[in-house]
VOBA-1610 file (N, C-alpha, C; in pm, whole numbers, padded with zeros to 5 digits, always signed):
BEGIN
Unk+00085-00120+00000Unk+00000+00000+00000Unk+00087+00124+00000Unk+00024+00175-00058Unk+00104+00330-00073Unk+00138+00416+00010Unk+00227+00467+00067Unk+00233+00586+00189Unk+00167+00692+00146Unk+00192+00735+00022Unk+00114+00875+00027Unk+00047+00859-00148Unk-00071+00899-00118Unk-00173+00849-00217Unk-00178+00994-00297Unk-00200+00961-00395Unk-00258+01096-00485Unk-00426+01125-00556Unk-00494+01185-00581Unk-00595+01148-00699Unk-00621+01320-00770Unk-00657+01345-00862Unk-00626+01425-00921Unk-00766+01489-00997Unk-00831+01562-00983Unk-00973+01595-01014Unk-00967+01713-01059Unk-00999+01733-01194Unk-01021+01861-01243Unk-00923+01982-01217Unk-00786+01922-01223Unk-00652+01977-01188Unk-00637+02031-01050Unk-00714+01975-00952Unk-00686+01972-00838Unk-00615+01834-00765Unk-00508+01821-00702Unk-00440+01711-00704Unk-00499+01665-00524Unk-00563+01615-00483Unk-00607+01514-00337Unk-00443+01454-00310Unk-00336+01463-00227Unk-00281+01440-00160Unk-00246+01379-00056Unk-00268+01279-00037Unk-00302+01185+00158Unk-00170+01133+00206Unk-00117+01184+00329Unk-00034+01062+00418Unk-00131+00950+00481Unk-00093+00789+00400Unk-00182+00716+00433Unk-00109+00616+00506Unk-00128+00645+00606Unk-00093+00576+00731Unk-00182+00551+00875Unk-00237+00571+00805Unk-00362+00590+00928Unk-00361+00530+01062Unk-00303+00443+01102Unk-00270+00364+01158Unk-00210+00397+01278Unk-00089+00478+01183Unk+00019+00524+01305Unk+00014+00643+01287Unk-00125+00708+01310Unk-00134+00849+01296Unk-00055+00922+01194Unk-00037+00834+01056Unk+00085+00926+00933Unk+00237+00959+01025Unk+00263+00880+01117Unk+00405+00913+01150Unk+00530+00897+01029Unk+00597+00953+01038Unk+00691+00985+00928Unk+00809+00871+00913Unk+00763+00818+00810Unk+00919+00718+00807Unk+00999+00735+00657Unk+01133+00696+00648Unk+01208+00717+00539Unk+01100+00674+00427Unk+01044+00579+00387Unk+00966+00553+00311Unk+00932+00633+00263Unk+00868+00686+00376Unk+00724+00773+00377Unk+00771+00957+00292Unk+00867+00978+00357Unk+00930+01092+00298Unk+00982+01114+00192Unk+01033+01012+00116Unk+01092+00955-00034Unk+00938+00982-00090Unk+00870+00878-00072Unk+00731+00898-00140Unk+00679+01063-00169Unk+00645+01148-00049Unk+00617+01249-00064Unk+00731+01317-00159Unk+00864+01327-00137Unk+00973+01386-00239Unk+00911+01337-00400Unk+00908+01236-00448Unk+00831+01139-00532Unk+00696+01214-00597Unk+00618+01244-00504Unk+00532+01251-00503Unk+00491+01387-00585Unk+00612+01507-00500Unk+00564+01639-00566Unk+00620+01668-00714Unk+00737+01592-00756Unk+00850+01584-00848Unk+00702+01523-00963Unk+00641+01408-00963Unk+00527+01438-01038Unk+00444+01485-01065Unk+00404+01563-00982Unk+00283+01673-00991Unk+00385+01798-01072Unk+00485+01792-01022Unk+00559+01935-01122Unk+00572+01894-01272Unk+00561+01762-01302Unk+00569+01741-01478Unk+00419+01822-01489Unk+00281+01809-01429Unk+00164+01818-01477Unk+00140+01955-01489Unk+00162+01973-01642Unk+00137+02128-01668Unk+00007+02160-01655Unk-00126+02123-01680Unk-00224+02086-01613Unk-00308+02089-01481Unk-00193+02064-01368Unk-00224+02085-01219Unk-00261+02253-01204Unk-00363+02239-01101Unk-00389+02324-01085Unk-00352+02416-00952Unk-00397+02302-00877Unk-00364+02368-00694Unk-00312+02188-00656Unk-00276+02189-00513Unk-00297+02075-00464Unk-00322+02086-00317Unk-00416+01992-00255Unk-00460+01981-00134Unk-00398+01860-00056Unk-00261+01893+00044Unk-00242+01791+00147Unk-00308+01736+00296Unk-00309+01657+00301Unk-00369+01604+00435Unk-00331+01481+00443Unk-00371+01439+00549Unk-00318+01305+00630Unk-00495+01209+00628Unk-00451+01072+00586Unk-00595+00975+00678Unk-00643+00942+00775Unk-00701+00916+00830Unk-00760+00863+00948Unk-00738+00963+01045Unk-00733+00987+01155Unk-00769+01071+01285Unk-00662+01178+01292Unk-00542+01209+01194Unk-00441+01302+01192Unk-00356+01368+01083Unk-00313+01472+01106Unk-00270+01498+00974Unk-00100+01417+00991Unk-00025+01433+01034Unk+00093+01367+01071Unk+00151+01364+01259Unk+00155+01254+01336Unk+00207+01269+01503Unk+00339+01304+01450Unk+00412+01321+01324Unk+00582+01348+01366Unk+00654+01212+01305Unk+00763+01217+01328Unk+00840+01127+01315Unk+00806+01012+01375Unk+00852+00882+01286Unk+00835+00750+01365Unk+00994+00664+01354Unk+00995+00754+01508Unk+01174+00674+01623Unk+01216+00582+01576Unk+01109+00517+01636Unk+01135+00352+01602Unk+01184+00266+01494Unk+01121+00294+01412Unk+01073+00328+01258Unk+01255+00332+01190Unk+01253+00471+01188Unk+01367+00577+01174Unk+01506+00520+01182Unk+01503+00504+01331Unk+01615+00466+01392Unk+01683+00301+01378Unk+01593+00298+01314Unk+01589+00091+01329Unk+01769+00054+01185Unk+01797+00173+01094Unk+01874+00141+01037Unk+01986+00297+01053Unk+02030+00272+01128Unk+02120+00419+01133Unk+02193+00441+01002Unk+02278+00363+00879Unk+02289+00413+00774Unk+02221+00462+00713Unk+02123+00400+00699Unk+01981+00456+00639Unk+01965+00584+00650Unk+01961+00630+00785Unk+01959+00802+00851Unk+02092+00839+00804Unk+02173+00773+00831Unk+02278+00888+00780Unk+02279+00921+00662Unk+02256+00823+00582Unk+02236+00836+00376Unk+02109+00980+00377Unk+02012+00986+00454Unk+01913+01011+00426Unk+01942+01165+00492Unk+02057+01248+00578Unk+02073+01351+00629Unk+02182+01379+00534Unk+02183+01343+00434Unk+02350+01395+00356Unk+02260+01466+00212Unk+02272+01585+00254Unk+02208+01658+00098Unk+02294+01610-00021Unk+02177+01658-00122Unk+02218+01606-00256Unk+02270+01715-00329Unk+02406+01691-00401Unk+02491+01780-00439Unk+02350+01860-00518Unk+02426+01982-00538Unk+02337+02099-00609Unk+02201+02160-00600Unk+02141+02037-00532Unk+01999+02066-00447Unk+02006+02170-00341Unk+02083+02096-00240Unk+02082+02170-00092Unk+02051+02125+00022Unk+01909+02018-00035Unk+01856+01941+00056Unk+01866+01817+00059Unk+01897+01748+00191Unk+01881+01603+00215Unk+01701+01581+00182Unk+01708+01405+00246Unk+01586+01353+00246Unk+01497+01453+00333Unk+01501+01426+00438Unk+01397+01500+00538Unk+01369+01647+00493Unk+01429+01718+00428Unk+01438+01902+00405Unk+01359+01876+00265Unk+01399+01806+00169Unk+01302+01793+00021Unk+01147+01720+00067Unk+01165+01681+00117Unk+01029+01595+00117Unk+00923+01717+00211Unk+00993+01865+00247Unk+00913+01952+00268Unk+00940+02073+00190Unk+01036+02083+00094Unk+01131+02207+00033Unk+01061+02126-00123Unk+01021+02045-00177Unk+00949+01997-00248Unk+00831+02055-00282Unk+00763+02114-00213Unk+00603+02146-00192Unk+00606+02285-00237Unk+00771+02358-00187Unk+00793+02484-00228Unk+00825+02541-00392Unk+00909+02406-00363Unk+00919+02451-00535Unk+00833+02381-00656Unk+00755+02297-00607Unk+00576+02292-00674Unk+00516+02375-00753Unk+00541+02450-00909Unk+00514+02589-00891Unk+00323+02568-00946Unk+00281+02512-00839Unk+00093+02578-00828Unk+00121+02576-00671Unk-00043+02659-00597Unk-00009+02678-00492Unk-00086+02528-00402Unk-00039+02542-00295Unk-00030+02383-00218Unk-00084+02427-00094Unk-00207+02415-00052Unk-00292+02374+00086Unk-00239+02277+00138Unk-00217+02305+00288Unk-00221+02184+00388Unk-00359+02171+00479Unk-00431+02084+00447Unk-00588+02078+00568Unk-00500+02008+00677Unk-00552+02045+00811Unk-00457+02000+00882Unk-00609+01935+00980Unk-00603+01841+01031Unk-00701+01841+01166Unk-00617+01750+01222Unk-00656+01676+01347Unk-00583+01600+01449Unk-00445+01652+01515Unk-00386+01542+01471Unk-00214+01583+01613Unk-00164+01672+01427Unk-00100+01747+01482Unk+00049+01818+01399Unk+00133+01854+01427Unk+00212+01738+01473Unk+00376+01773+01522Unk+00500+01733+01509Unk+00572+01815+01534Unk+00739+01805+01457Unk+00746+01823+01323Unk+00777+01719+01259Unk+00797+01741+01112Unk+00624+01726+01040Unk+00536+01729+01108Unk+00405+01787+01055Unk+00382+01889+01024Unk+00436+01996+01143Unk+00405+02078+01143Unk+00540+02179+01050Unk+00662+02110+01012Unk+00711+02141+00915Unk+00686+02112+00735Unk+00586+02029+00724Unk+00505+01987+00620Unk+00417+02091+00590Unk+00306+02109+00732Unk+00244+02229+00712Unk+00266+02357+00635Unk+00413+02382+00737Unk+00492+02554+00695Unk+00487+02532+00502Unk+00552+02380+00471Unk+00576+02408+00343Unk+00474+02445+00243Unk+00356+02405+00263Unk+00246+02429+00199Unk+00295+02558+00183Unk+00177+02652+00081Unk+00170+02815+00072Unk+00081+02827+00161Unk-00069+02761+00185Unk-00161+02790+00313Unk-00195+02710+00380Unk-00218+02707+00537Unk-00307+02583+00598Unk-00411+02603+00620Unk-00513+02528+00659Unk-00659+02530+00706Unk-00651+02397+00816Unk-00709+02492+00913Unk-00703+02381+01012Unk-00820+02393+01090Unk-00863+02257+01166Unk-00932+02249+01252Unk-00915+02319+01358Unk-01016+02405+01420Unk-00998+02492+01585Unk-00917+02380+01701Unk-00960+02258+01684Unk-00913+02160+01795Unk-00804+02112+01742Unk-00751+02072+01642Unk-00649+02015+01634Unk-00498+02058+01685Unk-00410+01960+01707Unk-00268+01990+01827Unk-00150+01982+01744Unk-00105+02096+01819Unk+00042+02170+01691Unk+00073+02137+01798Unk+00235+02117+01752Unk+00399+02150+01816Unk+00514+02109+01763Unk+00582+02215+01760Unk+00736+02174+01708Unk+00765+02109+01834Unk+00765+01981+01784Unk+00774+01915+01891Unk+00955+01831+01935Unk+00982+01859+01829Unk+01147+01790+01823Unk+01206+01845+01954Unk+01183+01968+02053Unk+01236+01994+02172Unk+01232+01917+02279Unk+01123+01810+02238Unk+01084+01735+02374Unk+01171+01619+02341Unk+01281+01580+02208Unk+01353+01432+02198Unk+01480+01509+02182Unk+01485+01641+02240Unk+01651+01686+02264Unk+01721+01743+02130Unk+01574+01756+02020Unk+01681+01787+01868Unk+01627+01928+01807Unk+01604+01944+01716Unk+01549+02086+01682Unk+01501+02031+01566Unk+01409+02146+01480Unk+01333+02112+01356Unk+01437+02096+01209Unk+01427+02053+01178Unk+01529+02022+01081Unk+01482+01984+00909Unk+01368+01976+00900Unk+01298+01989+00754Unk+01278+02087+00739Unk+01317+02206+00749Unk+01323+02324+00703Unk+01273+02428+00746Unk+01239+02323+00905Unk+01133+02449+01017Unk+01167+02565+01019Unk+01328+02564+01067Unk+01395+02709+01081Unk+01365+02826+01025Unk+01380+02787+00892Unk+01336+02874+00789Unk+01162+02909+00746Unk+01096+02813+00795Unk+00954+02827+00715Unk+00902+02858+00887Unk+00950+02856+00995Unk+00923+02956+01137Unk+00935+03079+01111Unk+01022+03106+01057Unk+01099+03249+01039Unk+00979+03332+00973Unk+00928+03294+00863Unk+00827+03362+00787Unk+00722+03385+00798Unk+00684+03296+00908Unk+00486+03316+00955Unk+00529+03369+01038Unk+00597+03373+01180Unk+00617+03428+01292Unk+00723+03507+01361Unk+00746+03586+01466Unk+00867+03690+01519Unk+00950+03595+01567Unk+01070+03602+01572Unk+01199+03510+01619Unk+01161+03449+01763Unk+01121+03578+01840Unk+01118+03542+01969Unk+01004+03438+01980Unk+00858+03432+01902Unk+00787+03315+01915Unk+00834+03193+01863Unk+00882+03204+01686Unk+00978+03134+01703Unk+01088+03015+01806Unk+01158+03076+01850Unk+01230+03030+01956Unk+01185+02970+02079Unk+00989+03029+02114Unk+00985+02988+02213Unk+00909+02871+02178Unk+00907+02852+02080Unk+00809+02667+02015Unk+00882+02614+02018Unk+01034+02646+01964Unk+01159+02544+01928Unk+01144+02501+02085Unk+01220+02588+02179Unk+01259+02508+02309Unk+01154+02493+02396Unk+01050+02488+02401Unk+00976+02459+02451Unk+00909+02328+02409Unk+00869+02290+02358Unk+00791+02189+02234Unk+00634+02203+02325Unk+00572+02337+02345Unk+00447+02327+02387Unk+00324+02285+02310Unk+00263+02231+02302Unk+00151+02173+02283Unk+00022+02271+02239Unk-00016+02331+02108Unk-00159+02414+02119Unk-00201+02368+02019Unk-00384+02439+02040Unk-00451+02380+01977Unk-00436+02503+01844Unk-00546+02439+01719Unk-00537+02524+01591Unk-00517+02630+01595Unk-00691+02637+01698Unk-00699+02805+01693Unk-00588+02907+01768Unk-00497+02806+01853Unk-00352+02944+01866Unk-00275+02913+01801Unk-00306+02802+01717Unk-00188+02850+01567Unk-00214+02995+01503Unk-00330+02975+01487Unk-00415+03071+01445Unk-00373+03216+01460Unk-00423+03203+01610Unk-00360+03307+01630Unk-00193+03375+01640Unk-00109+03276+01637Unk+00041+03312+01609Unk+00065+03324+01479Unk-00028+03275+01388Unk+00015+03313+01241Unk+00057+03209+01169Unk+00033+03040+01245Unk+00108+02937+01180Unk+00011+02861+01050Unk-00119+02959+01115Unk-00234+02860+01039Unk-00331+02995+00932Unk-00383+02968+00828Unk-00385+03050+00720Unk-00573+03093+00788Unk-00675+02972+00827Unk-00764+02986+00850Unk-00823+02871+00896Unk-00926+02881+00982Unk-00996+02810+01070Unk-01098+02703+01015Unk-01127+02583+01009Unk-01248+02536+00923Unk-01305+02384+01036Unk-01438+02368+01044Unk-01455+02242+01082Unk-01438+02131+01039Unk-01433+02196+00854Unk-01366+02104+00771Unk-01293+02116+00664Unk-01143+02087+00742Unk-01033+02181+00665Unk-00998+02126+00520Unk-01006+01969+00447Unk-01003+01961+00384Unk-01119+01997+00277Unk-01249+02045+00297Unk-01372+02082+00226Unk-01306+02223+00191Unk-01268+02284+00260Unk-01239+02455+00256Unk-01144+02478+00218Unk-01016+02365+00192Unk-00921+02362+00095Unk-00933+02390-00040Unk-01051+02256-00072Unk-01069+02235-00171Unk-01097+02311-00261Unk-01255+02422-00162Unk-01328+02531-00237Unk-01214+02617-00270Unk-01089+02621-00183Unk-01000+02747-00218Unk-00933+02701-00313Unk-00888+02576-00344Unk-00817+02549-00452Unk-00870+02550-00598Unk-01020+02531-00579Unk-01129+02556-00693Unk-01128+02700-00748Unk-01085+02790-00628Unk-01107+02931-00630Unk-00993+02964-00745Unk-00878+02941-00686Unk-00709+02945-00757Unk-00707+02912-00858Unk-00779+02789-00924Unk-00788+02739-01038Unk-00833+02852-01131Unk-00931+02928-01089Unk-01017+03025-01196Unk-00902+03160-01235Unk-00797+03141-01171Unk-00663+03237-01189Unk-00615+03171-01344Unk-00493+03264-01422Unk-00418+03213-01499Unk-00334+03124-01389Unk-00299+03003-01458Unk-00220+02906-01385Unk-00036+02980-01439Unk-00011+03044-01494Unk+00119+03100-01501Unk+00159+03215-01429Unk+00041+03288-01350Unk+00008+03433-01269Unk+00087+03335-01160Unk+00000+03197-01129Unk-00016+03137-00995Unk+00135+03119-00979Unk+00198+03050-01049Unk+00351+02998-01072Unk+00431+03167-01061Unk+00430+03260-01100Unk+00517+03366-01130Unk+00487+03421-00962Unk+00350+03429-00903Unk+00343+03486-00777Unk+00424+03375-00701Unk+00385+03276-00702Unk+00438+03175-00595Unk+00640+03184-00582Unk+00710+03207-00709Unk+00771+03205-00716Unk+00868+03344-00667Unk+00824+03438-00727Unk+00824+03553-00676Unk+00824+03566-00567Unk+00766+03547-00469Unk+00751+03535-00303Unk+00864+03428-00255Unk+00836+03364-00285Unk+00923+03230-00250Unk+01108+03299-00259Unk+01146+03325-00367Unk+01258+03350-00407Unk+01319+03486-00334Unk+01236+03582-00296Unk+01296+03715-00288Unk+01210+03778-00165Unk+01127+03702-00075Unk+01081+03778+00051Unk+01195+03833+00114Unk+01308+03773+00160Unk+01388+03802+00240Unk+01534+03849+00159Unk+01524+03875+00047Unk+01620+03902-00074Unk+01656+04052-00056Unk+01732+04131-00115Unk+01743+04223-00090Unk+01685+04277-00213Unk+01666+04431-00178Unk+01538+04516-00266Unk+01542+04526-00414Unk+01640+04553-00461Unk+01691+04563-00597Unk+01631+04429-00656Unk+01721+04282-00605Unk+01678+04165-00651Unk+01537+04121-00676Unk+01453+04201-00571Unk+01303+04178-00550Unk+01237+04264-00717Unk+01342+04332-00719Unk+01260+04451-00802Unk+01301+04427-00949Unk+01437+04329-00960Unk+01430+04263-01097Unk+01394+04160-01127Unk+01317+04063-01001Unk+01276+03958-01028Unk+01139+03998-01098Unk+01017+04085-01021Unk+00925+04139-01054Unk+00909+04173-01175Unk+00995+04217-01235Unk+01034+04294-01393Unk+01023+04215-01484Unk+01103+04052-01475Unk+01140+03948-01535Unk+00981+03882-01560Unk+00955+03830-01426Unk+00849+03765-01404Unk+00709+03864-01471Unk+00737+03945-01475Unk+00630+04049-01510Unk+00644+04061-01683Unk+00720+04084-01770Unk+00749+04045-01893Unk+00712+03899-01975Unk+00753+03797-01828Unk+00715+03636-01941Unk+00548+03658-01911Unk+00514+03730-01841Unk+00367+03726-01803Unk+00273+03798-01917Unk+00351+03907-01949Unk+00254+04001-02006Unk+00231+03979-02159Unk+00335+03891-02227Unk+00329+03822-02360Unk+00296+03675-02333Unk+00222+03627-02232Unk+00174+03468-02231Unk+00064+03457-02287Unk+00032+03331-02319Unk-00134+03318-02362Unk-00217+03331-02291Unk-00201+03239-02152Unk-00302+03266-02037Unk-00305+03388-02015Unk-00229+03472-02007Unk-00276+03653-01965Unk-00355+03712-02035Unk-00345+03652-02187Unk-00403+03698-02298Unk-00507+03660-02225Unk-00538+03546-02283Unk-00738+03457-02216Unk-00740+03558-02094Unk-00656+03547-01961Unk-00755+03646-01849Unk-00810+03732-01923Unk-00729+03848-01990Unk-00740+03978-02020Unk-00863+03995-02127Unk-00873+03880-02229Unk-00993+03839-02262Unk-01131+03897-02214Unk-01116+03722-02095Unk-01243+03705-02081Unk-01247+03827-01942Unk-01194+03891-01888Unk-01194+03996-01771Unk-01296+04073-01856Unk-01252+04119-01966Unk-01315+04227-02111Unk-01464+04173-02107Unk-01492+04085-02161Unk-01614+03991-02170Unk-01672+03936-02075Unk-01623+03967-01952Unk-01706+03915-01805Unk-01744+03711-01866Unk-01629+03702-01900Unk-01661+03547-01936Unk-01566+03459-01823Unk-01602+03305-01785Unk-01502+03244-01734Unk-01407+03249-01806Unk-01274+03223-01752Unk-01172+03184-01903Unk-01140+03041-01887Unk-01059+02996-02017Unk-01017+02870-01988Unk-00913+02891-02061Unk-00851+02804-01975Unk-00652+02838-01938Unk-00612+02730-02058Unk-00508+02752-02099Unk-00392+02636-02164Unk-00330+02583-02047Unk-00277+02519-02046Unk-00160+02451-01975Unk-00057+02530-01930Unk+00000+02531-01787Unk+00072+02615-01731Unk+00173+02600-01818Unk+00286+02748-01854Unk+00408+02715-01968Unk+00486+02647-01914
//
């Protein structure tokens, strides 16, 4: 059976950690798969958005120790980045989602912690259940976040909160994700409200979606100039595309449009 399932509807891609079992705890497998996983959705010029979530009662408890630890080469092969990438196993299988270029929901409900809740960050938005339980939780097994928390902490939240999730590994529910900024919006049912939003995104040019995503991604923390020739660049392949054409179209004609294939 598959760790992480896909299905693909009307260029919306359904996403599942299927593990249900063990609450989607994270094993080498399991993280290859997801790496796997997004590396095909980036051939599909086609895709539109994609919606992640977990089966059965959680979106991911974190790492599975046991699991993990049972082949220490294994971990060590699997912490050694890949020349020219940057990222090892554990950092792509969430740095993956980033460079996805449509945008990527995480529905989150149940436990979300440790490297869940670094899965989460990678998404562009989450939707989560009010009850469901965050924590960077890697403080409580003596290690720190290491799929790319550091960095995807840094951007929703102030250092000092930041820092105080790392060493602490406290325990909250959605809604004070919510309120710290970890979670995009509130839903009873986060994968339904994904969906509608990913339905929403779809009605965008799918090359707008890719040039914003990228744009942000590349140059939030870039310095100003760089920000301001990326914009320029990205703003040029945009303004001679076809899809801009069709928006600009049907915007004219108050018509839906319908897109070509992302370039």
């Amino acid at each position: 059976m598959p760790l992480v399932t896909t299905e693909i509807n009307d260029g919306i891609a359904q996403v599942r950690l299927n593990r249900p079992d063990k609450l989607n705890a994270l094993t080498l497998e399991l993280l290859r798969e997801l790496v796997d996983t997004a590396k095909e959705l980036g051939k599909n010029h086609d895709l539109r958005a994609v919606v992640i979530a977990g089966e059965g009662d959680a979106f991911t408890a974190g790492l599975d120790f046991a699991s993990v630890l049972r082949d220490p080469k294994k971990v060590v092969g699997a912490l050694l980045p890949v020349p020219f990438r940057g990222t090892n196993l554990f950092q792509e299988s969430v740095w993956a989602w980033r460079r996805l270029p449509v945008p990527v929901i995480a529905a989150v409900h149940g436990h979300c912690l440790g490297g869940g809740v670094q899965i989460a960050l990678g998404a562009d938005f989450r939707i989560a259940e009010p009850d469901s339980q965050w924590s960077v939780l890697e403080g409580k097994w003596g290690i720190i976040p290491d799929m790319t928390g550091i960095r995807s902490l840094s951007e929703v939240v102030g250092i000092d909160t930041a820092k105080k999730l790392t060493m602490t590994a406290e325990q909250f529910s959605g809604e004070r994700a919510y309120e710290l900024g970890l979670v995009t919006e509130l839903s009873a049912d986060p994968v339904a409200t994904a969906t509608a939003f990913a339905r929403k995104l779809s009605e965008r040019s799918p090359d707008q979606l890719a040039a914003a995503k990228r744009l942000f991604n590349d140059t939030w923390y870039g310095p100003i100039k760089r920000t301001f020739s990326r914009e320029r660049i990205e703003q040029v392949r945009l303004l001679f595309g076809e899809n801009t054409k069709i928006a600009r179209e049907a915007a004219f004609k108050r018509e839906k449009p319908t897109y070509k294939p992302r370039r």
